[in-house]
N, C-alpha and C positions, 0 to 999 in steps of 0.2 A: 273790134273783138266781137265776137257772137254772143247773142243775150238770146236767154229764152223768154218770150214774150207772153207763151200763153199758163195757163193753169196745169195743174196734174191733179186729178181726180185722187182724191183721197187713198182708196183700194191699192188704187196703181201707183201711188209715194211710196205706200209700205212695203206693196213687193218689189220696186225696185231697189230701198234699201233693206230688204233682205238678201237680195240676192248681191247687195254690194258685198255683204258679210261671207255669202259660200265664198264670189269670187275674193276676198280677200285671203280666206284659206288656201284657197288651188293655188294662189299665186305664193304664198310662203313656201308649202310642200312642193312644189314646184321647183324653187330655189332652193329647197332643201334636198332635190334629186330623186323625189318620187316619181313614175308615172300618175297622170293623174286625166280622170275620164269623170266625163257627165252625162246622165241618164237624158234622152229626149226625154224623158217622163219620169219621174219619180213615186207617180203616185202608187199605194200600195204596197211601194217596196221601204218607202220611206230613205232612200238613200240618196243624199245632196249630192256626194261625191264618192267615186269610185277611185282606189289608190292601189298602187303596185310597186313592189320591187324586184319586180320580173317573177320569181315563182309562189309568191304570197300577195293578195286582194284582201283589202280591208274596206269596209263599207261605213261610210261616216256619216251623220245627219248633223246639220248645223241649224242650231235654234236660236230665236231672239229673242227677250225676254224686255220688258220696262219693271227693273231690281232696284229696288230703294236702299237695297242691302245685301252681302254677301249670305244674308240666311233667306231670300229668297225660296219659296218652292215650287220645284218644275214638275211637270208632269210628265211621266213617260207616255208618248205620242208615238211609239215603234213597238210596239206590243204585238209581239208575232210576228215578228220582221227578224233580219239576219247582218241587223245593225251591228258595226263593233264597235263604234266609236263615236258618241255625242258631243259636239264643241256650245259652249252655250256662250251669247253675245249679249252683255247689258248693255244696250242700245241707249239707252239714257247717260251713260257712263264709259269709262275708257279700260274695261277690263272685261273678262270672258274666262270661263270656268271647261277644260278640258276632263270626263270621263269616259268610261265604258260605261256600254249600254248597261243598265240595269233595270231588275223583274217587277221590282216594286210599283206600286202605282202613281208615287210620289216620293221624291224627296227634297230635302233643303240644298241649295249650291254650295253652301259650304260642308258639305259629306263630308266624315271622313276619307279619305281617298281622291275627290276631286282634284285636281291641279289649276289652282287659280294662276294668271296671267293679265301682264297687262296687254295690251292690245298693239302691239309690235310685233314684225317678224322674230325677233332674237329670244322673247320671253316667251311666245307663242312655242315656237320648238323646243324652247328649256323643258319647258311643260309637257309637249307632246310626245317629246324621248322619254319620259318616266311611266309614263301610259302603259 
């Protein structure tokens, strides 16, 4: 079986599991029958994933957070941007908080409004359909 033998630079652990979390989204909305597109670049637009239903584009950003608790507070990090939709990952834990973007400079995850989820495809869209 293949072993990986050498180190991973601290920097490059975290963005790769970040980016295990976009790709775990693309791959539920995926199986949920979106089109679903990734920016070569994101940067400045702030948008992880790009999603379609043929005549409607929704622009998502997916963040990850180390939450001790479901009143965690995130920081809005799309400020000027033409986000619709934040998915948030407690990476320390087995659940993630679906909203829309919002103007405020902060808020707690557990919003009113937020759509908590635990971290499977089936809850993940429970969630995301109420969005």
């Amino acid at each position: 079986m293949p072993r990986r033998l050498t180190q991973t630079k601290s920097g490059t652990h975290q963005a790769m599991k970040n980016t295990s979390f976009e790709s775990r989204v693309i791959s539920w909305l995926m199986q949920d029958g979106w089109q679903v597109f990734t920016p070569v670049l994101d940067n400045g637009h702030q948008t992880d994933i790009l999603i379609s239903d043929g005549p409607n584009y929704f622009r998502i950003q997916v963040k990850t957070v180390e939450a001790s608790g479901d009143d965690h507070i995130v920081h809005n990090k799309w400020e000027q941007s033409n986000v619709d939709v934040v998915v948030f990952f407690a990476r320390n834990s087995n659940w993630g908080v679906i909203t829309t973007a919002f103007k405020e400079a902060k808020r707690p995850l557990n919003f009113e409004g937020h759509r908590k989820f635990l971290q499977s495809k089936k809850e993940f869209l429970k969630e995301f359909h109420q969005i």
